[in-house]
C-alpha positions in Angstrom: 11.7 -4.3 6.0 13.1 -8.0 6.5 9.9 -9.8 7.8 11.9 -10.1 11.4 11.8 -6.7 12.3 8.3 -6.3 10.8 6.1 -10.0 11.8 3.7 -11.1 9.6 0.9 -9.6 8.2 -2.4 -9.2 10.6 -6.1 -8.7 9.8 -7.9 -6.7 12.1 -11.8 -7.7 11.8 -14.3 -5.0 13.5 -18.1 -4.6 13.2 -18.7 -0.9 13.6 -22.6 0.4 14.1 -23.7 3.7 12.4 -26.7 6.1 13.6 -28.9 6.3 10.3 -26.9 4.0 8.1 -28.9 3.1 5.3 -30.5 -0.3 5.2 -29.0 -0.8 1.7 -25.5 -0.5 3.0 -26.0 -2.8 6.1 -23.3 -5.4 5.7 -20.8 -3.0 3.4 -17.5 -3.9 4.0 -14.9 -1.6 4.3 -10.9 -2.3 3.7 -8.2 0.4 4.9 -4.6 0.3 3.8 -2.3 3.2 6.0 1.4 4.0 5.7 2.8 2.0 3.1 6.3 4.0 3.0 6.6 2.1 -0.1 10.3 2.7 -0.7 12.3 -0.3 -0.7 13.2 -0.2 2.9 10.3 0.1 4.7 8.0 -2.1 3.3 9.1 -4.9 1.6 7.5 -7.0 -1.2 6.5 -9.8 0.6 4.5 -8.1 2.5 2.4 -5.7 0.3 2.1 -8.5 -1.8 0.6 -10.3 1.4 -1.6 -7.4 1.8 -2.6 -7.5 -1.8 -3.7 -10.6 -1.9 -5.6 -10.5 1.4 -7.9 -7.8 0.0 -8.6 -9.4 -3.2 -9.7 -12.8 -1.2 -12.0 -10.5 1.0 -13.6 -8.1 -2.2 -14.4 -5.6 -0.2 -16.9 -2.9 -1.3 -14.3 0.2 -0.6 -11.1 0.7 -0.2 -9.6 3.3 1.7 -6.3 4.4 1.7 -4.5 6.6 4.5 -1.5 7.8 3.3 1.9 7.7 3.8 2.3 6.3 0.6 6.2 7.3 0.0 8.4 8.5 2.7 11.2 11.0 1.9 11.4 10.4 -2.1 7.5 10.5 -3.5 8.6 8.6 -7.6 8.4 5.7 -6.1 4.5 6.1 -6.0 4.7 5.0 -9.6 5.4 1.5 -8.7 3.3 1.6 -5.8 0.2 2.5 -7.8 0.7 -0.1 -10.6 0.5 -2.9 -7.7 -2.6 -2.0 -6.1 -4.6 -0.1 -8.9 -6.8 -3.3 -9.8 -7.6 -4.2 -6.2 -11.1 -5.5 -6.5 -13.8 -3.5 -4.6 -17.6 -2.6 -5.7 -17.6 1.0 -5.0 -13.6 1.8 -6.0 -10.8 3.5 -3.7 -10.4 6.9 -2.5 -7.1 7.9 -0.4 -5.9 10.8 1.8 -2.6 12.0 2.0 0.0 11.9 5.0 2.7 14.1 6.4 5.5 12.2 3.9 3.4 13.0 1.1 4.0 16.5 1.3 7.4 17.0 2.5 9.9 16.4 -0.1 9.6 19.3 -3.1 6.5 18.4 -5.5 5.7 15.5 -3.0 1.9 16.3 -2.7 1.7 17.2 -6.8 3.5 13.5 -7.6 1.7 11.0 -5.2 -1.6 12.7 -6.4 -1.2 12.3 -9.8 -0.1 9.1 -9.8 -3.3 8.3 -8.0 -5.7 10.3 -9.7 -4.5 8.8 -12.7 -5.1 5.1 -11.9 -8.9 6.7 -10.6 -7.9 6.9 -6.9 -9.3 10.0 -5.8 -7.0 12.4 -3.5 -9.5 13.9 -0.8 -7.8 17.3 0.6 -10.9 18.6 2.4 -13.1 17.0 -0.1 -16.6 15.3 -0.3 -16.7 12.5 -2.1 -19.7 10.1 -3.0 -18.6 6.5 -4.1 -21.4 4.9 -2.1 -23.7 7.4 -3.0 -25.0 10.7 -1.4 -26.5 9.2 1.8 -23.3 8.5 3.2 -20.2 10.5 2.1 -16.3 9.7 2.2 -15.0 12.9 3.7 -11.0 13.7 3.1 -9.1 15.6 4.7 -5.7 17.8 4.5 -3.1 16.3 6.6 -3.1 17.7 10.1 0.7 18.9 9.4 -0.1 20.8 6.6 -1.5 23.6 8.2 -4.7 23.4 6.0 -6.6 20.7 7.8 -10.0 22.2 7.5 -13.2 20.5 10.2 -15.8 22.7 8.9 -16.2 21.0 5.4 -18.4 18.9 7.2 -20.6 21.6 8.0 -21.9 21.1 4.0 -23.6 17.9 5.1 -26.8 17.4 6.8 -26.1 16.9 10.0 -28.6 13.9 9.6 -26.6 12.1 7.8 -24.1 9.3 8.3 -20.5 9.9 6.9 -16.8 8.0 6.6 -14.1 10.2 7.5 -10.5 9.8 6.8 -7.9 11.4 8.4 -4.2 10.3 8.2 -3.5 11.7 11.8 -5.6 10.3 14.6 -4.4 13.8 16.9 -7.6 14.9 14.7 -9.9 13.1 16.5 -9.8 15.6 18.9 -10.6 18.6 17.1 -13.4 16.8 14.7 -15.4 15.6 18.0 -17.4 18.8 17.9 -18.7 17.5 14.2 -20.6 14.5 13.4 -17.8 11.8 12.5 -19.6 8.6 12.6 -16.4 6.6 11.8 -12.9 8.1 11.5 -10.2 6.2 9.6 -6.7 7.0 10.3 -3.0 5.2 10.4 -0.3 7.5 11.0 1.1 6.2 14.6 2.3 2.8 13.5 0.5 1.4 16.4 3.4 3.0 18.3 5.6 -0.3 16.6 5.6 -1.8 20.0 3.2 -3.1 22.6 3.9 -3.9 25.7 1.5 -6.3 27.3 -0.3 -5.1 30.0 0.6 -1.2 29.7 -0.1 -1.2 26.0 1.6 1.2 23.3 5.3 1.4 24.0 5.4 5.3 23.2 3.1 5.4 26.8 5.4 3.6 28.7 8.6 5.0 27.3 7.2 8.5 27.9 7.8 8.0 31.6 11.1 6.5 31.0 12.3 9.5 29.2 12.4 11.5 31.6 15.2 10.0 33.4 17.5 10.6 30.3 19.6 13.4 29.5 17.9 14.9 26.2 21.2 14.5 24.7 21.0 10.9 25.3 17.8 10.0 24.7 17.5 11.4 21.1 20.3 9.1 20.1 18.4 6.2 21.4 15.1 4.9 19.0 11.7 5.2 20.2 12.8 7.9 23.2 13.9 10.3 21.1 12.2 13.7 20.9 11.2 12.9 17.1 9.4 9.6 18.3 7.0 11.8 20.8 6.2 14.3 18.4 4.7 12.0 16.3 1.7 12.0 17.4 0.2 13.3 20.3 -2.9 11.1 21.8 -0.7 7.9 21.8 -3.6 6.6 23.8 -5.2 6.4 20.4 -2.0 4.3 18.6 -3.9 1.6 17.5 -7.3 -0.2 17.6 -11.0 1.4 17.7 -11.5 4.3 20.3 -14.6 6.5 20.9 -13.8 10.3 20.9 -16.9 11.9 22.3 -19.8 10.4 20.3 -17.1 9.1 17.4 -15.6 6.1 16.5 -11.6 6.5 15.8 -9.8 3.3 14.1 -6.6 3.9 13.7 -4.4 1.4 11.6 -0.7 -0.4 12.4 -0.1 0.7 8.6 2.4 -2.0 6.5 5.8 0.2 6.4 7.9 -0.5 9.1 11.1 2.0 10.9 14.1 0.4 12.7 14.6 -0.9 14.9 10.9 -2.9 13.8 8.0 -3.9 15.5 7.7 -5.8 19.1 4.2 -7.2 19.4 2.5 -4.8 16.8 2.4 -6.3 13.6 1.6 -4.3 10.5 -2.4 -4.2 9.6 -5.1 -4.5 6.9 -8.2 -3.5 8.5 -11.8 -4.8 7.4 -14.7 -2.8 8.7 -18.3 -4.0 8.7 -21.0 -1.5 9.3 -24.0 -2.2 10.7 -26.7 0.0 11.7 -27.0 1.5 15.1 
């Protein structure tokens, strides 16, 4: 996506405290990468290789990836994985899918192997361990897949701290009877517009629907019926939220639809946690 529609990169900064966080991972610093749509419309090369190089100036200690790799034809993963598999980061990457890495025929099969093999583990309602066993990664299926699954949390101590990825933020809602001490999704593309003062465009244009005929309105971008069902808590679009006793970040992502973005500019994210 020409750098017009899309604005320039934008590193979001956040200090986020944990209940029980180790004192040895005080200070760990935590990149996410969401929505890439890497497929040579949505994302252009500029700007993932603006995102690239802002993670290897910040060496983070993880990398997380929130899927949404591909968007309707998953091969171009391929090329996708051979640009960020030697991001530098102490304790490796691990990724979650998203709903456009399950669509097309095979999708889910492709984009994971292509991951897995450049060591990027796929979480599907997974545990996984890369900063050791005192504060899991936890991965889960994506929300449209009909096998998003809350209760794998219920195999960890409810005493200890945990990272959870989700691509969909709607998730939020049903993990905030578990312990989710930090949930990373992308998913909404901050809604691609802000408007100042009301905040996500999908908020204000809901009430603005309403006045046009259905028949209209789906012809028309960001009022059409597809836009709203997105997502559903578009109060959560972007930024850090709390969802009961949780913390919800949810990512702009770097992929970018027409007609582009309006005061929402696509997003890495680097997360410090400190202890609560």
């Amino acid at each position: 996506m020409h750098r017009l529609l899309s604005g320039a990169l934008s590193v979001e900064a956040h200090t986020i405290p944990v209940q029980n966080l180790p004192g040895r991972l005080t200070g760990t610093v935590i990149a996410q990468l969401s929505d890439f749509h890497f497929d040579g419309l949505r994302l252009s090369n500029p700007m993932l290789t603006a995102a690239i190089e802002k993670i290897q100036e910040i060496s983070p200690d993880l990398i997380v990836l929130t899927g949404d790799f591909v968007t309707l034809d998953p091969n171009p993963i391929h090329e996708l994985v051979s640009r960020i598999k030697h991001l530098p980061s102490r304790y490796g990457m691990v990724a979650v899918l998203g709903n456009h890495d399950i669509e097309a025929k095979g999708a889910r099969r492709i984009v994971t192997e292509a991951l897995e093999k450049a060591n990027i583990p796929v979480l599907w309602n997974e545990i996984a361990t890369p900063m050791g066993a005192d504060f899991p990664v936890v991965g889960f299926a994506d929300l449209w897949s009909g096998e998003f699954d809350p209760t794998v949390l219920d195999k960890i101590d409810p005493a200890t701290p945990r990272l959870v990825l989700s691509h969909n933020p709607d998730t939020a809602a049903l993990l905030s009877e578990w312990r989710a001490d930090l949930q990373l999704s992308g998913h909404t593309h901050g809604g691609q517009s802000h408007i100042p003062f009301l905040g996500p465009g999908p908020l204000v244009w809901k009430r603005l629907r309403q006045m046009v005929p259905r028949k209209i309105r789906n012809t028309i971008p960001f009022l059409s019926d597809r836009c709203f069902h997105t997502v559903r808590h578009w109060e959560w679009a972007q930024g850090l939220h709390q969802v009961g006793d949780n913390w919800l970040y949810v990512n702009r992502g770097l992929g970018t639809y027409f007609p582009g973005r309006f005061l929402c500019p696509p997003e890495v994210t680097v997360i410090t946690l400190v202890s609560a």
